[in-house]
C-alpha positions in Angstrom: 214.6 83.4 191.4 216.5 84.7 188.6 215.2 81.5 186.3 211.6 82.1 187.1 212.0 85.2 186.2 213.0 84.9 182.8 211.3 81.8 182.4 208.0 83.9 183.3 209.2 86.6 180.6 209.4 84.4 178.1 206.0 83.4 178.7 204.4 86.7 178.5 206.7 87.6 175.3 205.0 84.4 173.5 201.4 84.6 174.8 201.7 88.8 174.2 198.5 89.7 171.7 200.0 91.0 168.5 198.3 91.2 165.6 200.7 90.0 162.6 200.6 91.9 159.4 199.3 89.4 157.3 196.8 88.8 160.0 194.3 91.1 157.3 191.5 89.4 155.2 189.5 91.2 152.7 186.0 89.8 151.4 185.7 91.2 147.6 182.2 91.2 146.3 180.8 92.0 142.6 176.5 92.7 142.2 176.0 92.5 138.2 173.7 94.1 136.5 170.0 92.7 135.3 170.1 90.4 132.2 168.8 91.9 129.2 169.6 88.9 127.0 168.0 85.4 127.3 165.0 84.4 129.3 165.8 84.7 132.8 165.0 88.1 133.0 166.4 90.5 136.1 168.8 87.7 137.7 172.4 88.9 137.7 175.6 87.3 138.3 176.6 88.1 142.4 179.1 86.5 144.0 182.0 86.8 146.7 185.5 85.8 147.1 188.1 86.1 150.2 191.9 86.7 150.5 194.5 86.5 152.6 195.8 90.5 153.1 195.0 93.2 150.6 194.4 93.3 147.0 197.9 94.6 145.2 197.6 98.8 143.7 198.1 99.1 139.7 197.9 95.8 138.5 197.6 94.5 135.1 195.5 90.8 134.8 197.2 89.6 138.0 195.9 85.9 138.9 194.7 86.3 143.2 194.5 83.0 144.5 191.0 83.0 146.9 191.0 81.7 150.2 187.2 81.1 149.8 184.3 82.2 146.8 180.9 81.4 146.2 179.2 83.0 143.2 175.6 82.3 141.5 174.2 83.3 138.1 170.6 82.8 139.2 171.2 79.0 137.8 173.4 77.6 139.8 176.1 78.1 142.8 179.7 77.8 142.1 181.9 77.4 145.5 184.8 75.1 146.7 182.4 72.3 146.9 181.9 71.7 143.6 184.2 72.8 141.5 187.6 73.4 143.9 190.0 76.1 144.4 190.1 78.6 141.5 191.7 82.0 140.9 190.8 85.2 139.4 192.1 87.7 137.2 192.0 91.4 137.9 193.6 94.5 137.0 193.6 97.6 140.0 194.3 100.9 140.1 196.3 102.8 142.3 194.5 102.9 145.7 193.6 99.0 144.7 190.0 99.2 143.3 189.3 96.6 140.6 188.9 97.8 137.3 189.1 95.1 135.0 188.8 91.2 135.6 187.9 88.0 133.9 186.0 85.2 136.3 184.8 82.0 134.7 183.6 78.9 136.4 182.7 75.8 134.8 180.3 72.4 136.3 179.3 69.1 135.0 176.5 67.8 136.6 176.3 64.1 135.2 173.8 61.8 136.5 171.9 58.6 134.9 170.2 59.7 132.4 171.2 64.0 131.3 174.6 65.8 131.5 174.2 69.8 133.0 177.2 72.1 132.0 177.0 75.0 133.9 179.0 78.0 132.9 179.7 81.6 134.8 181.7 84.3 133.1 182.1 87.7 133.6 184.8 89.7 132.0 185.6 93.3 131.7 188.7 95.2 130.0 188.0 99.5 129.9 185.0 99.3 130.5 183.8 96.7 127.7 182.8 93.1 128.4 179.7 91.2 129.5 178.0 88.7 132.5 177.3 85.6 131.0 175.2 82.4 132.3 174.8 79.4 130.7 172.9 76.1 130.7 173.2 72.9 128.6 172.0 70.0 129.2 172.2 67.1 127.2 171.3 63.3 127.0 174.1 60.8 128.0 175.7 60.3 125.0 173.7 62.0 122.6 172.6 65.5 121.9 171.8 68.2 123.7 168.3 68.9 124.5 168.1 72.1 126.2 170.4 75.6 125.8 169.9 78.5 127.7 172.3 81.9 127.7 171.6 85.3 129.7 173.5 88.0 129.4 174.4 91.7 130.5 176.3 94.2 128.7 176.2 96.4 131.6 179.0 96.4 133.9 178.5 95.5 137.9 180.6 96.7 140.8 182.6 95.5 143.1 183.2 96.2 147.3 185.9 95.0 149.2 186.0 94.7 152.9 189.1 94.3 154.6 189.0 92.7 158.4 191.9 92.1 160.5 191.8 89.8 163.2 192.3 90.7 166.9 193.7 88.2 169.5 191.1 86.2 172.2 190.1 87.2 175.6 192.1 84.1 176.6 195.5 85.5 175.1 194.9 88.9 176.8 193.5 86.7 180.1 197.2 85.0 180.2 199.2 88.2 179.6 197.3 89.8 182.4 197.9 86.9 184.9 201.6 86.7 183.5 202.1 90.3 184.6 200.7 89.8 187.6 202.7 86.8 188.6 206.0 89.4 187.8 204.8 92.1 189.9 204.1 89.5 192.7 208.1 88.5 192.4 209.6 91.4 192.2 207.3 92.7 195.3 208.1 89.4 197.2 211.8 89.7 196.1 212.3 93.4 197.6 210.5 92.0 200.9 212.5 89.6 201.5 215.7 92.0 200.8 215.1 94.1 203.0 214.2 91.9 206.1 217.8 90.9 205.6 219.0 94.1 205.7 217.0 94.6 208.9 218.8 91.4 210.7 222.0 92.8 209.2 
């Protein structure tokens, strides 16, 4: 009785629903501001990226490794699936808010004929920097035949959402049933003690 007992224990102690520290994800997102240089007029440069936990307080041009990104400059959409994992520069302050960064993806887009290079910057140090897209294209192995650059001097903002995950109904479901089971022992167990003691 003893051994299913503990064996039962040690099933509950596993299945148990805790939420881990490092069990929090935050989602940071930057909106840019309009273009005012170049001709696609009132796109911006938007994107997201995820991380595992919390962004660090107080730090100076720290690489952060993303989980997950996708950002778009109104001419194309940079994400894992075409360009791979990247990382991204920031700088926080205290309660972790980003105050300076430097994000900059690059594409080549070759097919039979033309060559795209896409190109996504946006960088920011006290408050000076700039959102940059840009487009080339050029003829396989000759010159390029089209250029186009936007640009905002204005600085964008970023949010970050922070989510932590909570266990299934199915992990709660066999704790439940796992305490259940022990109650139903220990009841049956002090039955059957004391009809012995009654034959005694």
């Amino acid at each position: 009785m003893k051994a299913i007992t503990l064996l039962v224990l040690s099933l509950i102690f596993i299945s148990a629903p805790v939420v881990r520290a490092d069990s929090t994800q935050s989602t940071i997102t930057y909106t840019g501001t309009p273009f005012t240089e170049g001709s696609v007029f009132g796109s911006i440069v938007q994107g997201t990226f995820t991380i595992n936990g919390t962004l660090p307080t107080n730090a100076t041009n720290v690489l952060i490794v993303a989980t997950d990104f996708s950002f778009n400059d109104g001419l194309f959409t940079f994400d894992p699936q075409n360009i791979g994992p990247e990382g991204f520069v920031v700088s926080t302050d205290g309660s972790g808010n980003i105050t300076g960064w430097n994000v900059n993806f690059d594409v080549e887009v070759v097919d039979q004929f033309l060559e795209q290079f896409f190109d996504l910057s946006s960088h920011w140090s006290n408050g000076v920097g700039e959102d940059q897209a840009r487009l080339e294209i050029d003829l396989v192995g000759g010159p390029p035949v089209f250029l186009e650059r936007d640009a905002s001097t204005l600085v964008g903002t970023w949010n970050v959402t922070e989510t932590t995950a909570t266990p299934e109904p199915s992990t709660y479901l066999l704790f439940l049933s796992g305490m259940g089971l022990i109650l139903y022992l220990t009841a049956k167990r002090r039955t059957t003690t004391l009809k012995i003691l009654a034959h005694k």
